[in-house]
C-alpha positions as CSV (number, residue, x, y, z in Angstrom):
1,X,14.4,261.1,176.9
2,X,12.4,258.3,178.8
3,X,9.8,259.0,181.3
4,X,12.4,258.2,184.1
5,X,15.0,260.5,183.4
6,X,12.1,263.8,182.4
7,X,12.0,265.2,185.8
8,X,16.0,264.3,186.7
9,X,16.8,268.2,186.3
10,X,14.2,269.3,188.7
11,X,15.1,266.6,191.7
12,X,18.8,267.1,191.2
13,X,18.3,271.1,191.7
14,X,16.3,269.8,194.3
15,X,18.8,267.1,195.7
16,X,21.8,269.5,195.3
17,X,20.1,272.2,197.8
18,X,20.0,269.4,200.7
19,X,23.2,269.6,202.6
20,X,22.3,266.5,204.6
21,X,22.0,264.3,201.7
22,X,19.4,261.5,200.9
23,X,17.7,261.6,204.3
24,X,17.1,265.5,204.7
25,X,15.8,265.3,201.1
26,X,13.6,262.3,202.0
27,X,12.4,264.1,204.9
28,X,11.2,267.2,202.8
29,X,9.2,264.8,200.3
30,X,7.5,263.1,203.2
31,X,6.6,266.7,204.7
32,X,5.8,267.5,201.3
33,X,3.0,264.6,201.1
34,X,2.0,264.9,204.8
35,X,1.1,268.7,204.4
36,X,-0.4,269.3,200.4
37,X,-1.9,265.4,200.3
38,X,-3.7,262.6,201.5
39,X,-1.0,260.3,200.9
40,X,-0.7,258.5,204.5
41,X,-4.2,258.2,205.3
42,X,-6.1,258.6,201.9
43,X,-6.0,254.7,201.4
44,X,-6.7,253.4,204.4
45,X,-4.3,251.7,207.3
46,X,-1.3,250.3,206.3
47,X,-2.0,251.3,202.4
48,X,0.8,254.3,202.0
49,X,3.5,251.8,204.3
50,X,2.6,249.1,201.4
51,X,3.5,251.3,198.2
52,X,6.8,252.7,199.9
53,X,7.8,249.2,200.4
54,X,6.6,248.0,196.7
55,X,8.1,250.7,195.2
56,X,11.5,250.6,197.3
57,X,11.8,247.1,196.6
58,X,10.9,247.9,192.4
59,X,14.1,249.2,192.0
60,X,16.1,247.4,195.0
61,X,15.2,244.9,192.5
62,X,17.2,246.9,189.9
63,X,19.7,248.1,191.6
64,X,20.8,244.7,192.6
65,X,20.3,243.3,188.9
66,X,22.4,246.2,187.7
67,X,25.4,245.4,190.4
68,X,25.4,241.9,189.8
69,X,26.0,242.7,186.1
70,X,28.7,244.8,186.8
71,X,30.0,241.8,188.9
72,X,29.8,239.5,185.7
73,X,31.7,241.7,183.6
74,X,34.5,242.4,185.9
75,X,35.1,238.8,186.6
76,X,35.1,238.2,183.1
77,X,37.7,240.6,182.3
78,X,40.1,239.5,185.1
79,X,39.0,235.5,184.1
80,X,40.3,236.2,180.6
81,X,43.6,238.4,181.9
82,X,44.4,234.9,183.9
83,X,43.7,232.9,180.7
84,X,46.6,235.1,178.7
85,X,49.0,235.0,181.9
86,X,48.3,231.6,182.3
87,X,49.2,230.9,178.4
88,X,52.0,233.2,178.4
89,X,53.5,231.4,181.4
90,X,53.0,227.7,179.9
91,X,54.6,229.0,176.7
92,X,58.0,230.4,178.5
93,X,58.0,226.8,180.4
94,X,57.6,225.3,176.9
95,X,60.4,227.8,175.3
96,X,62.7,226.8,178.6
97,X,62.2,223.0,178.5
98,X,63.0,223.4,174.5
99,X,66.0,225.6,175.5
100,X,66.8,222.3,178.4
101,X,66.8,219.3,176.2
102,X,70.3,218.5,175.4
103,X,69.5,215.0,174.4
104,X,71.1,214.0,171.9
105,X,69.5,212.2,169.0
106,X,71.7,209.8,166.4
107,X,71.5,211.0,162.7
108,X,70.5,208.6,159.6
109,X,73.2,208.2,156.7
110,X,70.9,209.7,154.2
111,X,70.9,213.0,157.2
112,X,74.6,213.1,157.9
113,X,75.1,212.9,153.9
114,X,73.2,215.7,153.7
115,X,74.6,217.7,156.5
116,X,77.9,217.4,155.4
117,X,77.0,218.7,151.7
118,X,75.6,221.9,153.3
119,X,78.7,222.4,155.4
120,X,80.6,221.9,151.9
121,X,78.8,224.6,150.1
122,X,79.1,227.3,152.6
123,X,82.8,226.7,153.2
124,X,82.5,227.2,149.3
125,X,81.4,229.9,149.0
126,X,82.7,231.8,151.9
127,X,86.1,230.4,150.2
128,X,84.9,232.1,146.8
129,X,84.6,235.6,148.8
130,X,87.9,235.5,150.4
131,X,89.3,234.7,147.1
132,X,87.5,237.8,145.2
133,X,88.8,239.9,148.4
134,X,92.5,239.4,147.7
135,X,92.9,236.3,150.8
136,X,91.9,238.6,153.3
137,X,88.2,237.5,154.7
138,X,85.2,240.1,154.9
139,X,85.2,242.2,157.7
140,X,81.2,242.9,159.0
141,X,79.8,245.7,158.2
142,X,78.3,247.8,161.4
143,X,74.8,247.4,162.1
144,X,74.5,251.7,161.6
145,X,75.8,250.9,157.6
146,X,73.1,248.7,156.9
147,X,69.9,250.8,157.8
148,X,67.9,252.0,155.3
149,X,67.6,255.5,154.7
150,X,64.0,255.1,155.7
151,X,64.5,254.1,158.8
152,X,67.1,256.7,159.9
153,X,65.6,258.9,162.9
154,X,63.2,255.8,164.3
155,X,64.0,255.0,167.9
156,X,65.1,251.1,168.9
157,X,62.0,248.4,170.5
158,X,62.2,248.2,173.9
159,X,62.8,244.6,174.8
160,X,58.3,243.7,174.9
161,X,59.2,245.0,170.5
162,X,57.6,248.3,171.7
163,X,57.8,251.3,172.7
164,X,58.5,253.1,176.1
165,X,57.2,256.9,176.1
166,X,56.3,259.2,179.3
167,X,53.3,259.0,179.6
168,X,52.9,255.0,179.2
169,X,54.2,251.9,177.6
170,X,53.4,249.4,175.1
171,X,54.6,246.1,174.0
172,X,53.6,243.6,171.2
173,X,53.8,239.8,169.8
174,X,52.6,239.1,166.2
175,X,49.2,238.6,167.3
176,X,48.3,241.2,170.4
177,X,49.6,244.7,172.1
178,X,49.8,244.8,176.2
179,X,49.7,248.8,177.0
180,X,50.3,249.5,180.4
181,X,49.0,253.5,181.5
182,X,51.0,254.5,185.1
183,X,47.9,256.8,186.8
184,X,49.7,259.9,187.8
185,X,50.7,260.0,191.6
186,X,48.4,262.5,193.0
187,X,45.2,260.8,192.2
188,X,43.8,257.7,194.0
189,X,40.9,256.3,191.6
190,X,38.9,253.2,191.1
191,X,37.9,251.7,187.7
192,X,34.6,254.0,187.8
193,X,36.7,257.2,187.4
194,X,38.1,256.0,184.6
195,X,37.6,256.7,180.6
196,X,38.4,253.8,178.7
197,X,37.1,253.7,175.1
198,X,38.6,251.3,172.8
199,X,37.1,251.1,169.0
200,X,38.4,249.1,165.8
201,X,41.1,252.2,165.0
202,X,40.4,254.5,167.8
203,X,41.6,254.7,171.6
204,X,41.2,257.0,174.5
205,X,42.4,256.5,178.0
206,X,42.1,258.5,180.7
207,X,40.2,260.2,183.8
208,X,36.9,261.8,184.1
209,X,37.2,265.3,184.3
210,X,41.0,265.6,183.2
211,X,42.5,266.0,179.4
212,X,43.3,262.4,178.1
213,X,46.2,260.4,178.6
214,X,45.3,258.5,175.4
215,X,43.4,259.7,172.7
216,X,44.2,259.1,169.0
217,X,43.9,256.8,165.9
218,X,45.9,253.2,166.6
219,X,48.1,252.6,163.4
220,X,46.3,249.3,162.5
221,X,42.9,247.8,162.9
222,X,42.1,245.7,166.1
223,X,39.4,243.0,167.0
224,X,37.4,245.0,169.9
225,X,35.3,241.9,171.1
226,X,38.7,240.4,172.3
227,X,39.8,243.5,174.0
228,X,40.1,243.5,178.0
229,X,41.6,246.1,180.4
230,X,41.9,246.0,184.1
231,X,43.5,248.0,187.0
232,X,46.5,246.9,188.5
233,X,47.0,247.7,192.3
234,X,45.0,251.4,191.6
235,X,47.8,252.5,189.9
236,X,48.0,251.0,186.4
237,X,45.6,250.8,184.0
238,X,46.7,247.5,181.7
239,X,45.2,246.9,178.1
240,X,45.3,244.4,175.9
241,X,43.9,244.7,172.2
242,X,44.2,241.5,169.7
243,X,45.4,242.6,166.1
244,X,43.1,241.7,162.9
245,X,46.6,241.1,160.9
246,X,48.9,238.8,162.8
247,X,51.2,238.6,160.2
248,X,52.6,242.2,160.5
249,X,54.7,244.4,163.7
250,X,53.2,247.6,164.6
251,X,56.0,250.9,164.5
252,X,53.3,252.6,166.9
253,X,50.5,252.7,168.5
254,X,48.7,255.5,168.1
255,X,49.5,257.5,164.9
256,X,51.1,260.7,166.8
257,X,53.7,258.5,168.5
258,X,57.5,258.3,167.6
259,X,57.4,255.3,165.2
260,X,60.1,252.3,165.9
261,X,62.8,250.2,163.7
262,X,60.2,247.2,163.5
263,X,63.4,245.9,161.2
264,X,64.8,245.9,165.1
265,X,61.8,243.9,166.5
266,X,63.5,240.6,168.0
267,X,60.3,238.4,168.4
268,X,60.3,235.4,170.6
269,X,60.5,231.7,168.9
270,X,57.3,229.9,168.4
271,X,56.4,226.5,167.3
272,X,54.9,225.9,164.2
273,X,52.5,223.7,165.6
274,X,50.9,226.7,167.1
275,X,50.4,228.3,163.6
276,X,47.0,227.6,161.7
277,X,47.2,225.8,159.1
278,X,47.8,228.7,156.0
279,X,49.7,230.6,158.2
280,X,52.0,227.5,158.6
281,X,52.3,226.7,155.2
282,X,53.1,230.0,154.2
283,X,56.1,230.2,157.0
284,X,57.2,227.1,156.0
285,X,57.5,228.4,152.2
286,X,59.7,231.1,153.5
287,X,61.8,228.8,155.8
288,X,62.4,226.5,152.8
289,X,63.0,229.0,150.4
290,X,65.7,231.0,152.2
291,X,67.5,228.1,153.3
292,X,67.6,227.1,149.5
293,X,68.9,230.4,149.2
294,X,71.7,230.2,151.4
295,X,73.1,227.3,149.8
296,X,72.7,228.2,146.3
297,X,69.7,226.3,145.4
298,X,66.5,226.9,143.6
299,X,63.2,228.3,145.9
300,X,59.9,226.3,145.8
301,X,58.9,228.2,143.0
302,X,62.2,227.9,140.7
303,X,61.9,224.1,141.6
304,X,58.3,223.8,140.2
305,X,59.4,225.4,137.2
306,X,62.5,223.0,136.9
307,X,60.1,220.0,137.1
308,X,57.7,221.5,134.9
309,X,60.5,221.9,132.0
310,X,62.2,218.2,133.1
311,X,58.6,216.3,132.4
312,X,58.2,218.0,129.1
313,X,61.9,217.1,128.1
314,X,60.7,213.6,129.1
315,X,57.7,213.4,127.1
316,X,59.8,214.8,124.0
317,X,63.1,213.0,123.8
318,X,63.2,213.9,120.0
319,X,64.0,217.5,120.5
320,X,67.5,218.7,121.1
321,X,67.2,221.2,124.3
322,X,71.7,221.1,124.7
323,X,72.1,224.5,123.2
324,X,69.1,226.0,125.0
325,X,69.7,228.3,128.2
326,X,66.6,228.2,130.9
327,X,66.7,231.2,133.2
């Protein structure tokens, strides 16, 4: 305990007993001074009027520095909530001007060529199937058949890829989660009466005085220097935490919520330009690779392997490799 705060029990037993406030209270430390001390004539004219005033203006001083701080921090937060509206926003106009462009652009020979071979090979092999089934083409199976047994009993996204629950809601892209937290009706609050703690694995929302809205382990790991939250109208309390791994969905968001289908999740399209650069390469692997798939091809990796067995053929044209089977 510092020397400001050792006599805070005292004067707020003190404070609590004057019914008028601050100025009744002042009144009984000046009548205090006046009657057991020397204090407004023991210095001289003018001397106790000069300490009041230092002293008052010691920690006017403070007060002031301490509001102003609290001035920065709030425009902060609400400068970087208009930073992620503001991308948000010029990513949707992006995503509609893509969805817009109905230009049409002429294709090369060596692209129509190859356009036309993929066509061939699905009608392939969709032929091959009807053929197995008899003539009679493959009905679809219901989306209810193809759910793993693990993921019987989880509840759908809502359309943010989160969750709704009664209490609050919470959406999510690859990279952050929004969480909005309704206040309940009957309380009219301001951003002091709140209990917002948000740690690397831990969150707790909520108002002083009253059991938490919020208050549990989050399923993964967040970066809390990029964390903001805000009210909204001094209704809402809105949150947004940026994941560690981008690369994964969260099925909930504290570890006592209903988890989702995150199989379900339908997340928007993105550009790969807006990837960094391993992050890129690694979706572009899977983009290649699955389309090879598709048509019957070999992956990236079953192509290395391919090239790796064609240049030693090369380098070895005296060995017979016609009666040998590569897997």
């Amino acid at each position: 305990m510092n020397s400001e705060e050792k006599f805070d029990g005292i004067l707020l037993a003190l404070a609590q007993q004057h019914e008028g406030g601050v100025k009744d209270l002042l009144d009984t430390l000046f009548s205090f001074l006046l009657r057991k001390t020397d204090f407004f004539v023991g210095g001289g004219p003018g001397a106790a009027r000069n300490m009041l005033l230092d002293t008052f203006q010691k920690y006017e001083n403070k007060a002031l520095d301490e509001q102003k701080k609290k001035e920065q921090e709030k425009e902060e937060m609400e400068r970087k909530r208009k930073e992620r509206i503001a991308r948000k926003r010029k990513e949707e106009e992006e995503k509609m001007d893509l969805d817009n462009d109905n230009r049409v652009t002429e294709l090369t020979d060596e692209e129509a060529a190859e356009l036309q071979r993929e066509m061939d090979e699905k009608a392939k092999v969709k032929e091959s199937k009807v053929q197995e089934n008899g003539g009679e083409e493959l009905p679809n199976k219901p989306a209810a058949e193809d759910e793993d047994e693990a993921d019987k009993g989880k509840i759908s996204p809502n359309a943010g890829n989160g969750c709704d629950l009664p209490n609050y809601k919470w959406t999510q892209t690859l990279s952050e989660l929004e969480l909005k937290v309704p206040i309940p009706a009957n309380f009219k609050v301001k951003a002091r009466d709140l209990v917002v703690n948000i740690e690397k694995k831990q969150l707790k929302v909520g108002l002083k005085g009253h059991t938490p809205i919020i208050d549990g382990e989050l399923e993964h790991q967040i970066k809390v220097e990029e964390c903001c939250w805000i009210m909204e109208d001094s209704k809402t309390i809105a949150i947004t935490m940026e994941k560690v791994n981008k690369m994964e969905w969260w099925s909930r968001l504290v570890m006592t919520d209903p988890e989702i289908n995150t199989k379900k999740v339908n997340p928007e399209p993105s550009k790969l330009s807006d990837l960094d650069g391993e992050t890129r390469g690694v979706v572009e692997k899977m983009m290649y690779d699955q389309r090879q798939k598709e048509l019957g091809l070999p992956t990236s990796e079953e192509q290395k392997k391919q090239d790796v067995l064609k240049k030693f053929m090369e380098a070895h044209p005296e060995m017979d490799f016609s009666k040998c089977k590569f897997s």
